[in-house]
MARFIPA-963478 format. One record per residue: x, y, z of N, C-alpha, C in turn. Coordinates in Angstrom, 1 decimal, decimal comma, padded with zeros to 4 digits, m for minus. Example, Ala and Ser with C-alpha at 12.3 -4.5 7.8 and 13.67 -1.06 7.14 Angstrom:
residues 2
[rec [013,2 m005,7 007,8] [012,3 m004,5 007,8] [013,2 m003,3 007,8]]
[rec [012,8 m002,2 007,1] [013,7 m001,1 007,1] [012,9 000,0 007,9]]
***
This chain:
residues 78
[rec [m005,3 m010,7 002,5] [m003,9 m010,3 002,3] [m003,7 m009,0 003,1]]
[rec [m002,9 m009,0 004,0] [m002,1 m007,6 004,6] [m001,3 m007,0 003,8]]
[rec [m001,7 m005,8 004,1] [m001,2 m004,4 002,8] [m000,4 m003,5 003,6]]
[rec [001,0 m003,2 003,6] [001,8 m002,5 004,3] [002,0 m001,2 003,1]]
[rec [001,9 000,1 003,9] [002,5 001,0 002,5] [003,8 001,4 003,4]]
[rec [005,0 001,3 002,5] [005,8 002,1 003,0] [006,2 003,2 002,5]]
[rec [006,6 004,4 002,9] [007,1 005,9 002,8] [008,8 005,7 002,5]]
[rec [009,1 006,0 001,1] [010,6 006,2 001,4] [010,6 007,6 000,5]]
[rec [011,4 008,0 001,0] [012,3 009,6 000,5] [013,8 009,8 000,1]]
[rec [014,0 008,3 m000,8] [015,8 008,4 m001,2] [015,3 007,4 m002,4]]
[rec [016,4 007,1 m003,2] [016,4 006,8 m004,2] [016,1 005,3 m004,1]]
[rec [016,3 004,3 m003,7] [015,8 003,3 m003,0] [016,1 002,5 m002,0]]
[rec [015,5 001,7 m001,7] [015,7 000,6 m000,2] [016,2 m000,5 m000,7]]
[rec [017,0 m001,5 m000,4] [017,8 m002,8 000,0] [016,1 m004,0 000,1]]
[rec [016,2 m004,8 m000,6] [015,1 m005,7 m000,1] [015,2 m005,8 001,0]]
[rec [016,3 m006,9 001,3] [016,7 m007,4 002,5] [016,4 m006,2 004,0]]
[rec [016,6 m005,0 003,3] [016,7 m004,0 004,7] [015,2 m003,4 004,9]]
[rec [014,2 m003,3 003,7] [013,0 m003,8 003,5] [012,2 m004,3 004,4]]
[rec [012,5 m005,4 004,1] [011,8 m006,8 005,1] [012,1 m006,2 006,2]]
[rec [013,5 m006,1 006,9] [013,3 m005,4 008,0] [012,8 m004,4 008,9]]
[rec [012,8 m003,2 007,7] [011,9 m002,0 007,8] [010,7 m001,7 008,5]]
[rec [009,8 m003,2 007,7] [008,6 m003,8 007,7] [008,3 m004,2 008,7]]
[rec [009,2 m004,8 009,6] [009,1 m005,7 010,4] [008,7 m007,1 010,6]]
[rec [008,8 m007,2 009,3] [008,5 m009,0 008,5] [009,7 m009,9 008,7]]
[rec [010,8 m009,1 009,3] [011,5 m010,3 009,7] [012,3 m008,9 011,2]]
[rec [013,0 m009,8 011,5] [014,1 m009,3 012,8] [015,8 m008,7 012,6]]
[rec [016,3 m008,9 011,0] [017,6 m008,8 010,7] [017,2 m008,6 009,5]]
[rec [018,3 m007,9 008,6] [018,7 m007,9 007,3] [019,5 m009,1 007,0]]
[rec [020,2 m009,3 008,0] [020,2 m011,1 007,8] [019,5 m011,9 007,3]]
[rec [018,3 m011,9 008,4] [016,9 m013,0 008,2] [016,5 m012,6 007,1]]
[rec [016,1 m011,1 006,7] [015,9 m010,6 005,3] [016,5 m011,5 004,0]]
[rec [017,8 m011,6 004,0] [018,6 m012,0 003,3] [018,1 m013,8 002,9]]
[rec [018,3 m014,4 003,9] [017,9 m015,6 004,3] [016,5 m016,0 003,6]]
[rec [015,1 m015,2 003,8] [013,8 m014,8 003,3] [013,9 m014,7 001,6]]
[rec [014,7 m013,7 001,3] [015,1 m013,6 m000,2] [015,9 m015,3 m000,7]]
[rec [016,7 m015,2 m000,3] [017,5 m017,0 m000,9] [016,6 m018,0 m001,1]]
[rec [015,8 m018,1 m000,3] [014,7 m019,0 000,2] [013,8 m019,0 m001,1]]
[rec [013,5 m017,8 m001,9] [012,7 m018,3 m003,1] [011,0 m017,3 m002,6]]
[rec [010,9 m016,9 m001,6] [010,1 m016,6 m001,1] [009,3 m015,1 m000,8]]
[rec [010,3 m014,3 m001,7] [010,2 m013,1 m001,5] [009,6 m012,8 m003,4]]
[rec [008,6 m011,8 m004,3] [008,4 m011,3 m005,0] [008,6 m009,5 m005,0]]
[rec [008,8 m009,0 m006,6] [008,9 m007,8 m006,7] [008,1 m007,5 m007,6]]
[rec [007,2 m007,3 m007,8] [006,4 m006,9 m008,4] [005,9 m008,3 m009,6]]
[rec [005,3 m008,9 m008,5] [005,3 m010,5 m009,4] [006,1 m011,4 m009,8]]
[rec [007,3 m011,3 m009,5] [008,1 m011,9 m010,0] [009,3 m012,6 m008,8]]
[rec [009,5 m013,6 m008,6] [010,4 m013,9 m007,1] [011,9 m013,4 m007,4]]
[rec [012,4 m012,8 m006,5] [013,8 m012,0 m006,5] [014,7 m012,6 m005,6]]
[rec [015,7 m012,9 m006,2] [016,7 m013,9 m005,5] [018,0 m013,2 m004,9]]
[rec [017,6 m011,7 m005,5] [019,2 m010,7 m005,3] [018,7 m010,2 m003,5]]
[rec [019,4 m010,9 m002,8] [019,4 m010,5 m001,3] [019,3 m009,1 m001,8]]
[rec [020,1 m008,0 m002,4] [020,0 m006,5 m001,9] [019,1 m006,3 m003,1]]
[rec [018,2 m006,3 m003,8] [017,9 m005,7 m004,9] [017,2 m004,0 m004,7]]
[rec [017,6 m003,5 m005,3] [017,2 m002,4 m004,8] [015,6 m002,0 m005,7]]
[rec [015,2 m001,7 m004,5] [013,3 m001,2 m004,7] [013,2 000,0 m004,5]]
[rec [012,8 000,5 m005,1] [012,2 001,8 m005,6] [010,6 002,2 m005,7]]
[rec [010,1 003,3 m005,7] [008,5 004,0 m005,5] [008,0 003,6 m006,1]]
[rec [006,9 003,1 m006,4] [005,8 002,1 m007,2] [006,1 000,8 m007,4]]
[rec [007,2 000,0 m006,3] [007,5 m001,2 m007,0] [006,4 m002,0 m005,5]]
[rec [006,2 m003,1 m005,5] [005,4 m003,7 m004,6] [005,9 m005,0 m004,5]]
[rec [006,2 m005,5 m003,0] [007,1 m006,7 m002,6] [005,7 m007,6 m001,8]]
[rec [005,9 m008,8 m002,4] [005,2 m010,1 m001,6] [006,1 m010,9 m001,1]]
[rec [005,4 m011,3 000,2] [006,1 m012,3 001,4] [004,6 m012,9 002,0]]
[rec [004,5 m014,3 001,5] [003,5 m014,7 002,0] [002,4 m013,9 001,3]]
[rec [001,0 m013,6 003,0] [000,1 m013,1 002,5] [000,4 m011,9 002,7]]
[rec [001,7 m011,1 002,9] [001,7 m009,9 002,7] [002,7 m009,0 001,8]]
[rec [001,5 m008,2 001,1] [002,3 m007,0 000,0] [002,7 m005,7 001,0]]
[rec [003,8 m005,4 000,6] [004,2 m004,2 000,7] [004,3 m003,4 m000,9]]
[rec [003,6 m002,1 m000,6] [003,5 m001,1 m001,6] [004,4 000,1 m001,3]]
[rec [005,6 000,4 m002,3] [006,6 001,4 m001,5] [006,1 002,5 m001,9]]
[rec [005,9 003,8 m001,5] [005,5 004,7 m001,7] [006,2 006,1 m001,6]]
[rec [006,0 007,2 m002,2] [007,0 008,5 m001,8] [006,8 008,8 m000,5]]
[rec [007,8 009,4 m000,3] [007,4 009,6 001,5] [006,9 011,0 001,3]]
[rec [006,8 011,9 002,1] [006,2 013,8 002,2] [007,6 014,5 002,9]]
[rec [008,0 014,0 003,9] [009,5 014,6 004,2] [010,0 013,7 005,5]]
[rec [011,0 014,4 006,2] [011,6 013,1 006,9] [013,0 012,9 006,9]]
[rec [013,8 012,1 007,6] [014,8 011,4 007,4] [015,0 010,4 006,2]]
[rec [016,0 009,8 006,1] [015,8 008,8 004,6] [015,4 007,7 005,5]]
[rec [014,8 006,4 005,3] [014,6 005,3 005,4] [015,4 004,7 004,9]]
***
């Protein structure tokens, strides 16, 4: 399984904008599309809300890959 960590520094990220983030998909669109599909989990569980919002210790599956969101150290927001 591939293990993406991501850094965020705001209160939380958009699935949909997520997957993008990630580069697991090309659009928050396709994001969107990805989520409908049945195919996207949040912490175990499959998430159907195109924008759900994810927050620091939550971890998203797509396929064989998790993303783990993590606090960022400083920065712009993501």
């Amino acid at each position: 399984m591939q293990k993406i960590e991501f850094g965020l520094n705001r209160e939380f990220v958009q699935l949909n904008q997520l997957l993008k983030l990630t580069g697991l998909c090309d659009s928050g669109g396709a994001g969107k599309a990805l989520v409908a599909a049945g195919g996207v989990a949040v912490d175990g569980n499959v998430e159907l809300r195109k924008t759900c919002k994810v927050r620091v210790g939550q971890v998203v599956t797509l396929g064989d890959v998790e993303i783990k969101v993590v606090a960022a150290a400083e920065g712009p927001p993501l």
